[in-house]
C-alpha positions as CSV (number, residue, x, y, z in Angstrom):
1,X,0.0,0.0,0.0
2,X,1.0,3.6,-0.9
3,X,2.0,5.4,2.5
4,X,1.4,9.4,2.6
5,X,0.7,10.3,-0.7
6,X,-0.8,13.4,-1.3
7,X,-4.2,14.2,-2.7
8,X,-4.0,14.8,-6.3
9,X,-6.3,16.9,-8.6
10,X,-8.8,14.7,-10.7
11,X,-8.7,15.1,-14.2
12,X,-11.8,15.5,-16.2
13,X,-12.9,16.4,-19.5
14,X,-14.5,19.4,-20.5
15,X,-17.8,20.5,-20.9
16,X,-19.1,18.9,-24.3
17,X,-16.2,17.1,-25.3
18,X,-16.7,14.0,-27.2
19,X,-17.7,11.2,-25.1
20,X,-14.6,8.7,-24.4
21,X,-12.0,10.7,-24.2
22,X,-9.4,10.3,-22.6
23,X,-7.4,12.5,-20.1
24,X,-5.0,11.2,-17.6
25,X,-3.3,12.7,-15.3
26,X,0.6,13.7,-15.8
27,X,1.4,12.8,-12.5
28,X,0.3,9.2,-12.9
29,X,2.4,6.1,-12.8
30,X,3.0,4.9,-16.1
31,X,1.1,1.6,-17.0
32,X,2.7,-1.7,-15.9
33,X,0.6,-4.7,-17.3
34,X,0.7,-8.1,-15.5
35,X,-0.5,-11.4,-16.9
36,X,-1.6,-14.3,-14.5
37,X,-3.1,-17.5,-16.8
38,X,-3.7,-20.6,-15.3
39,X,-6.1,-23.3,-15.0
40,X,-6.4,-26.4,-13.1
41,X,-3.3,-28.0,-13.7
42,X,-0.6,-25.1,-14.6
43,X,-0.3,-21.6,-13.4
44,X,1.8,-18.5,-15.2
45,X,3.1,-15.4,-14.3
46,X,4.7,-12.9,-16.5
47,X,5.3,-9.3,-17.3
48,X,4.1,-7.7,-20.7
49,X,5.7,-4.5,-22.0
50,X,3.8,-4.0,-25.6
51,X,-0.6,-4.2,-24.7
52,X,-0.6,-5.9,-28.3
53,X,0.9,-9.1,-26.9
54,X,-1.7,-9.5,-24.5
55,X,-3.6,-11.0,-27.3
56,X,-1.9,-14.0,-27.4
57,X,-2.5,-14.3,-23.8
58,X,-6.2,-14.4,-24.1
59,X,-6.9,-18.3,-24.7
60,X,-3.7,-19.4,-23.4
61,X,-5.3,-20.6,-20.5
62,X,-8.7,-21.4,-19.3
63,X,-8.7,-18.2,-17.3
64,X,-6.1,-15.1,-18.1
65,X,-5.9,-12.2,-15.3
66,X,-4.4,-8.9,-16.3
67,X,-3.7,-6.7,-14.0
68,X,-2.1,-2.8,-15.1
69,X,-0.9,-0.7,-12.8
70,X,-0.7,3.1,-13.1
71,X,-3.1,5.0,-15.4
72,X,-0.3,7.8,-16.6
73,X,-0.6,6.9,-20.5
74,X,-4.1,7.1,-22.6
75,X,-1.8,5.5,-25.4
76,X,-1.3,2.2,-23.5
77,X,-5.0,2.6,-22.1
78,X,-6.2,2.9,-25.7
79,X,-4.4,0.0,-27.1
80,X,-5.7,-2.0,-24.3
81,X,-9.0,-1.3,-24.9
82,X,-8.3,-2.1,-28.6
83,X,-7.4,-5.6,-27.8
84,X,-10.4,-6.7,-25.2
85,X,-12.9,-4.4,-27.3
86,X,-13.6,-2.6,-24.4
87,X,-16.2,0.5,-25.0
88,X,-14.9,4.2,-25.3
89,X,-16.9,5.5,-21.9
90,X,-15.9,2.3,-19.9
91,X,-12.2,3.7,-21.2
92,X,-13.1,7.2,-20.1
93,X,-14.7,5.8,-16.6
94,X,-11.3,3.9,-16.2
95,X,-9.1,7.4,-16.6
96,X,-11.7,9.5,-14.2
97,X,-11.0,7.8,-11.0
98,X,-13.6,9.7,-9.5
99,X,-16.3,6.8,-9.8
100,X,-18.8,5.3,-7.4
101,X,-18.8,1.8,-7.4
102,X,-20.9,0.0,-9.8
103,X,-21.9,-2.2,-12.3
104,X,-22.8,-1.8,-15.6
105,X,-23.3,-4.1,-18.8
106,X,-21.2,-3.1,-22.2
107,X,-21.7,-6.0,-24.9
108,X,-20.1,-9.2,-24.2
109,X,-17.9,-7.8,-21.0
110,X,-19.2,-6.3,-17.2
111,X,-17.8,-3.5,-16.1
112,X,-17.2,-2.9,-12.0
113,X,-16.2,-0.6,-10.8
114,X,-15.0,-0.6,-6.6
115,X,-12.9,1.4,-4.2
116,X,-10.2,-0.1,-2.1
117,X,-8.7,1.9,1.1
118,X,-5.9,2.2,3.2
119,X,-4.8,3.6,6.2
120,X,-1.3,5.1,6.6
121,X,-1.2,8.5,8.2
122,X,-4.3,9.2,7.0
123,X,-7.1,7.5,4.8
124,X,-6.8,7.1,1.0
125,X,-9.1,5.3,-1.3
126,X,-8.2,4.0,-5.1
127,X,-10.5,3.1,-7.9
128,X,-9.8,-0.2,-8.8
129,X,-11.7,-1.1,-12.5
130,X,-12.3,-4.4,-13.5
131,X,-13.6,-5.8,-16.6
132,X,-15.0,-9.3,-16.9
133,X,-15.0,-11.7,-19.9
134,X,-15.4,-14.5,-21.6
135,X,-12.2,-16.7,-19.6
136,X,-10.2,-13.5,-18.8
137,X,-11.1,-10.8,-16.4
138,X,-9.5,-7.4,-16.6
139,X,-8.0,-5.3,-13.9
140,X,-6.9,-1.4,-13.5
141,X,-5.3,0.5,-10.6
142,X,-4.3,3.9,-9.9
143,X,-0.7,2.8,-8.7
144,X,1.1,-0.2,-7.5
145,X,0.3,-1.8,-4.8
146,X,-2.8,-3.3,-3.8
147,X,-4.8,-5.6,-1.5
148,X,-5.1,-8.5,-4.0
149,X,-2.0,-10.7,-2.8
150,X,-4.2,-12.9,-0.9
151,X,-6.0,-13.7,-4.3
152,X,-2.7,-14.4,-6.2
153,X,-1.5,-16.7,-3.8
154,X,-4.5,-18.8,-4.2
155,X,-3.4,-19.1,-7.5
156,X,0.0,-19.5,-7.4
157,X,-0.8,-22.2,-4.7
158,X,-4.0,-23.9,-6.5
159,X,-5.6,-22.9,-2.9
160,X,-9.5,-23.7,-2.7
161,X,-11.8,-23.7,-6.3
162,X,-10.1,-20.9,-7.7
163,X,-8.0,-22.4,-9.7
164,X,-10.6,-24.7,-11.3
165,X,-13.4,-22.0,-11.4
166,X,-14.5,-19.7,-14.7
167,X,-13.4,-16.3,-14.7
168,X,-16.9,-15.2,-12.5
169,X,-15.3,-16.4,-9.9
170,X,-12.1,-14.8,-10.6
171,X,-13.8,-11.4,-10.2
172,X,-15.8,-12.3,-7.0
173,X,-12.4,-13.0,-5.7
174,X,-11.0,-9.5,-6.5
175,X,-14.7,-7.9,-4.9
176,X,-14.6,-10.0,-2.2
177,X,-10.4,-9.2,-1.1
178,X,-11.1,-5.5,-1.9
179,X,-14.3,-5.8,0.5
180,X,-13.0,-7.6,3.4
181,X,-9.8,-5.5,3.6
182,X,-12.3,-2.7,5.1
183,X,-12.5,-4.5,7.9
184,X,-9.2,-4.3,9.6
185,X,-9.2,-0.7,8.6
186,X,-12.9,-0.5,10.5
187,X,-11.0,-2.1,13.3
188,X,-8.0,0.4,13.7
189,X,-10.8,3.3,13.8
190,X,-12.4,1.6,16.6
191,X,-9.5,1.5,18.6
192,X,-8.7,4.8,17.9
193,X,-12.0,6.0,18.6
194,X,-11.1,4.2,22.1
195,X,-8.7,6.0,23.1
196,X,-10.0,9.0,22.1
197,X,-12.9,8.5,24.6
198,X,-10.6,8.0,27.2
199,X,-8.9,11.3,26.2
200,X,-11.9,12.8,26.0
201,X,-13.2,11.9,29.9
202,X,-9.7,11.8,31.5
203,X,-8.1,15.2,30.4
204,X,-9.5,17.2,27.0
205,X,-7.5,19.5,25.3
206,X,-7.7,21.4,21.9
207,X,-5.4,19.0,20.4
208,X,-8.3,16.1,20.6
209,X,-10.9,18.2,19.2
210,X,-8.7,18.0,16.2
211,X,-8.2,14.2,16.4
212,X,-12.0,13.6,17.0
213,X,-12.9,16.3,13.4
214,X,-9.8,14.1,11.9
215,X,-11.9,10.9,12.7
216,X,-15.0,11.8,11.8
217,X,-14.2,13.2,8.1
218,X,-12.3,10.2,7.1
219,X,-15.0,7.8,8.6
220,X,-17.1,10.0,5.7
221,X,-15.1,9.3,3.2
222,X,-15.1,5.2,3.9
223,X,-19.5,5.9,3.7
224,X,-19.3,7.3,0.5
225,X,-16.6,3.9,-0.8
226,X,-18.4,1.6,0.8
227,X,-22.2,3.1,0.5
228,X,-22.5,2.6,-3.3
229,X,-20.1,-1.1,-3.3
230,X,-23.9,-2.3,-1.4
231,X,-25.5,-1.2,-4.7
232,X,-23.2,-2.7,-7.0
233,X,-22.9,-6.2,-5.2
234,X,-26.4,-6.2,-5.1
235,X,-26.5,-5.8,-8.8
236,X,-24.4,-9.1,-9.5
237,X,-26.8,-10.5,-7.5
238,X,-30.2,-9.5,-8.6
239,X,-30.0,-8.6,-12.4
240,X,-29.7,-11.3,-15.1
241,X,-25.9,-10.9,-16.0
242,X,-24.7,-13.8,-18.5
243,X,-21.6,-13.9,-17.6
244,X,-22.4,-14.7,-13.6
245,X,-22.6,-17.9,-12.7
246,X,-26.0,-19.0,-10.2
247,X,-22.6,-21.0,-8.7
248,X,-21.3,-17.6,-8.5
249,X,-23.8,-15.5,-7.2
250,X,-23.7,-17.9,-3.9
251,X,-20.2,-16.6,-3.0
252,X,-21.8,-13.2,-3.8
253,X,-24.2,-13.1,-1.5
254,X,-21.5,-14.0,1.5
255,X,-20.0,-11.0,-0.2
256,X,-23.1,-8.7,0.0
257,X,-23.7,-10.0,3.8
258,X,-19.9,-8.4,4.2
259,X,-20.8,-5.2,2.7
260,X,-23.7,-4.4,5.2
261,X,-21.2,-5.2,8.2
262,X,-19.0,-2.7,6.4
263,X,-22.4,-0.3,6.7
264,X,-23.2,-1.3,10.1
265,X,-19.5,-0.7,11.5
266,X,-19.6,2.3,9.4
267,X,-22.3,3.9,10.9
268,X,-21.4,2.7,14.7
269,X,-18.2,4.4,14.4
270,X,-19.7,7.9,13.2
271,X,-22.3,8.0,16.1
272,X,-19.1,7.5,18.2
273,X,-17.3,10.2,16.5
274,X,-20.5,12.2,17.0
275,X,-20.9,11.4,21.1
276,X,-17.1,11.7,21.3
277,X,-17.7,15.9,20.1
278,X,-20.7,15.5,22.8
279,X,-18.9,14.5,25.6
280,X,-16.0,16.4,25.0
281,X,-18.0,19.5,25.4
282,X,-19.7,18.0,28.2
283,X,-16.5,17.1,29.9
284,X,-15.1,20.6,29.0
285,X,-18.5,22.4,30.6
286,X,-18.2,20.2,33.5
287,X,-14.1,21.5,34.0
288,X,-15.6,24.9,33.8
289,X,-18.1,24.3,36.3
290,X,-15.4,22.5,38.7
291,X,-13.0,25.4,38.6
292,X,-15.6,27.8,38.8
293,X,-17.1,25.9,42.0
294,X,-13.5,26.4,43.3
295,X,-13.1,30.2,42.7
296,X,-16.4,30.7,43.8
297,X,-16.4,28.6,47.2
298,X,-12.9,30.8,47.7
299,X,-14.3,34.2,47.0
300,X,-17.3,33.2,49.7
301,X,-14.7,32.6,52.2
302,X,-13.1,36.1,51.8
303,X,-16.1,37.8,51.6
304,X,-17.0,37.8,55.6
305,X,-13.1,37.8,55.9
306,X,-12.6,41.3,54.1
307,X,-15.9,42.3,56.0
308,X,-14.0,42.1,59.5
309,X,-10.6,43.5,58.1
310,X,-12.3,46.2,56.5
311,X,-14.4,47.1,59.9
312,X,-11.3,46.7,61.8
313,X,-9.7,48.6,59.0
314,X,-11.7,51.9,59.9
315,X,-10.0,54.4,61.2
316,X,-12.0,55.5,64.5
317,X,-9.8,57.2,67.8
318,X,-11.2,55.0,70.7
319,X,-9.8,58.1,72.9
320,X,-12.3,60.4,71.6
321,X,-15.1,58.1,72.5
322,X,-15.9,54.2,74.8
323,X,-17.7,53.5,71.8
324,X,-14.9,53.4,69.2
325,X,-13.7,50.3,68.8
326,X,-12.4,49.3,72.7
327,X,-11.6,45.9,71.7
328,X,-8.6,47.4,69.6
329,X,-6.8,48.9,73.1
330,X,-7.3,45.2,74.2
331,X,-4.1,43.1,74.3
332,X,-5.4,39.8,72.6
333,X,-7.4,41.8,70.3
334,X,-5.0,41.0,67.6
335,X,-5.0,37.3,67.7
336,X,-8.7,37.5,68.7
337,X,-9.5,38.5,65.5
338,X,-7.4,36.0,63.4
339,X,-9.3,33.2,65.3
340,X,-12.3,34.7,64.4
341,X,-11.6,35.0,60.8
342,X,-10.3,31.1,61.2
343,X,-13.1,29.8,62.7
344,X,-15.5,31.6,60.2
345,X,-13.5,30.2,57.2
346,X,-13.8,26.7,58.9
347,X,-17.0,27.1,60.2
348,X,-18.3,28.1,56.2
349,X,-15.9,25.0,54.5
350,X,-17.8,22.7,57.1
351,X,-21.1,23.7,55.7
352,X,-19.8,23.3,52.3
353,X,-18.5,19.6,52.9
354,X,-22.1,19.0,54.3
355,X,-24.3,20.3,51.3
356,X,-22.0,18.1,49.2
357,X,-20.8,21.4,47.2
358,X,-17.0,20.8,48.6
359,X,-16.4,16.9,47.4
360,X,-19.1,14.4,48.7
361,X,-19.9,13.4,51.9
362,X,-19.2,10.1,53.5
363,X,-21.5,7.0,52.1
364,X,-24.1,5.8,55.1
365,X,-24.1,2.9,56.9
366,X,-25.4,-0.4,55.8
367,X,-29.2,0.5,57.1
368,X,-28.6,3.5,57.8
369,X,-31.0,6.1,56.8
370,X,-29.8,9.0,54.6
371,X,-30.5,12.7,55.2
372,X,-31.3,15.3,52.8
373,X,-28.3,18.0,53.3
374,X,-30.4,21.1,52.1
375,X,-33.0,20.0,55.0
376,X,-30.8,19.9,57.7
């Protein structure tokens, strides 16, 4: 898989331009074609430089694979075409990787069109295009690399009915490698989303905000690859397609079943991301509310605190009259009033730690009956 490649711009045609033309995109890997033909009792690999040998591979075996990598030449694509027959718009669809998955019916071949994903530092998705034929079925990728390997060591190792199966099967193979591999992806987003709740409760910050937005847009992205693959699957299934098998379209439906847990996950994972954004403004309210429960509780203190220094504060001349402040010719009228003040502060954090405002109070007794603070 491709690790931290950037987003690139899509090319497309213009605005009434003849229909299948073709625009790639400069930037593109140039094509590299790959033959696998085999059949129940042989199996072989090989490397094709010029698309017009590829017609000798068609035949060669009771089911030929190609598989091109990189979409950076519309000559190659083009001469490719020319030897499977393949329409001009399924061409064009190939080169505009901007497709929803689906299926659709051009002559004697199917056209499918899927995403595959990964996860690196962040998500990507490809378009993967895949043709299907008469004994050959026809793959295109936007670079090397890919979540197939699992499917060509079947083949290599004449594991299970591939190797002995028409070419339907071939391509439920491809569909159903490119749909499972969701699923450990689905599985690293759930533990991320994990930890992020624990983030989230224990201490939040700014910086998980940011994770959480992070999550949730990429989780999008998988809803719009995997939404439409439902669709498509569902259209091997249900519509009467020559060239799937009723042998076939059992494996589908296991495939189609895989799809909706796709959907399900899918959709778990975003109400997650969306009570994760929830609680992390609850959890930020309820630090507020703590720290303002602290300043507050501190500022009560103080208040009948300052009220004594400021009365003792006033400057009165107890010569001038008995009723001027006595107390302050009085020789423990110092400390007096500091054990004042400290028993008031005391006094008012008791009552605090009683109407539960100040941590809470001890848990009763076994059988014990509780009392209501605020009536006491």
């Amino acid at each position: 898989m491709r690790v931290g490649r950037q987003r690139r711009k899509i090319a497309r045609k213009a605005a009434g331009e003849v229909p299948g033309t073709l625009h790639v995109d400069p930037d593109a890997p140039r094509p590299a074609i790959h033959v696998i033909a085999f059949g129940p009792d042989a199996c072989q690999e090989y490397g094709v430089e010029d698309p017009a040998a590829l017609r000798d591979a068609l035949g060669s075996a009771p089911v030929v694979w190609v598989n091109v990598d990189g979409l950076g030449s519309a000559e190659t694509i083009t001469r490719i075409g020319d030897v499977f027959d393949l329409h001009p718009l399924a061409l064009e669809d190939i080169v505009h990787v901007h497709q929803r998955a689906k299926v659709e019916q051009y002559g004697k071949h199917l056209f499918i069109v899927t995403r595959m994903v990964s996860l690196a530092e962040s998500l990507e998705t490809e378009q993967l295009s895949l043709f299907l034929g008469e004994g050959f079925v026809l793959t295109f990728q936007e670079h090397p690399g890919d979540c197939l390997d699992s499917v060509r060591q079947r083949i290599g190792k004449g594991m299970g009915r591939i190797r002995s199966a028409p070419a339907d099967y071939l391509a439920y193979a491809v569909l159903d490698a490119v749909i499972d591999s969701y699923f450990p992806l689905l599985e690293a987003y759930g533990e991320r989303l994990e930890v992020l709740e624990e983030q989230v409760i224990a201490q939040p910050d700014a910086r998980i905000i940011g994770r959480i937005h992070k999550a949730k847009r990429e989780l999008m992205v998988l809803r719009r690859a995997a939404w439409p693959q439902r669709e498509a699957v569902n259209a091997l299934l249900r519509e009467e397609l020559d060239l799937i098998s009723d042998t076939t379209r059992i494996y589908l439906r296991d495939c189609y079943d895989h799809v909706i847990q796709i959907i399900d996950m899918l959709e778990t994972d975003r109400e997650i991301c969306s009570g994760l954004l929830d609680a992390y403004q609850s959890s930020v309210g309820n630090r507020m509310n703590e720290i303002m429960k602290v300043l507050t509780i501190i500022a009560t203190i103080f208040i009948p605190l300052g009220f004594l220094a400021g009365l003792y504060g006033m400057n009165f001349n107890p010569e001038k009259s008995p009723l001027n402040m006595p107390e302050l010719a009085w020789y423990w009228g110092y400390p007096a009033a500091l054990t004042v003040m400290a028993l008031v502060a005391l006094s008012m954090l008791v009552f605090f730690w009683r109407k539960g405002w100040l941590g809470a109070p001890s848990p009763p007794a076994p059988g014990e009956e509780t009392s209501d603070p605020d009536k006491e």
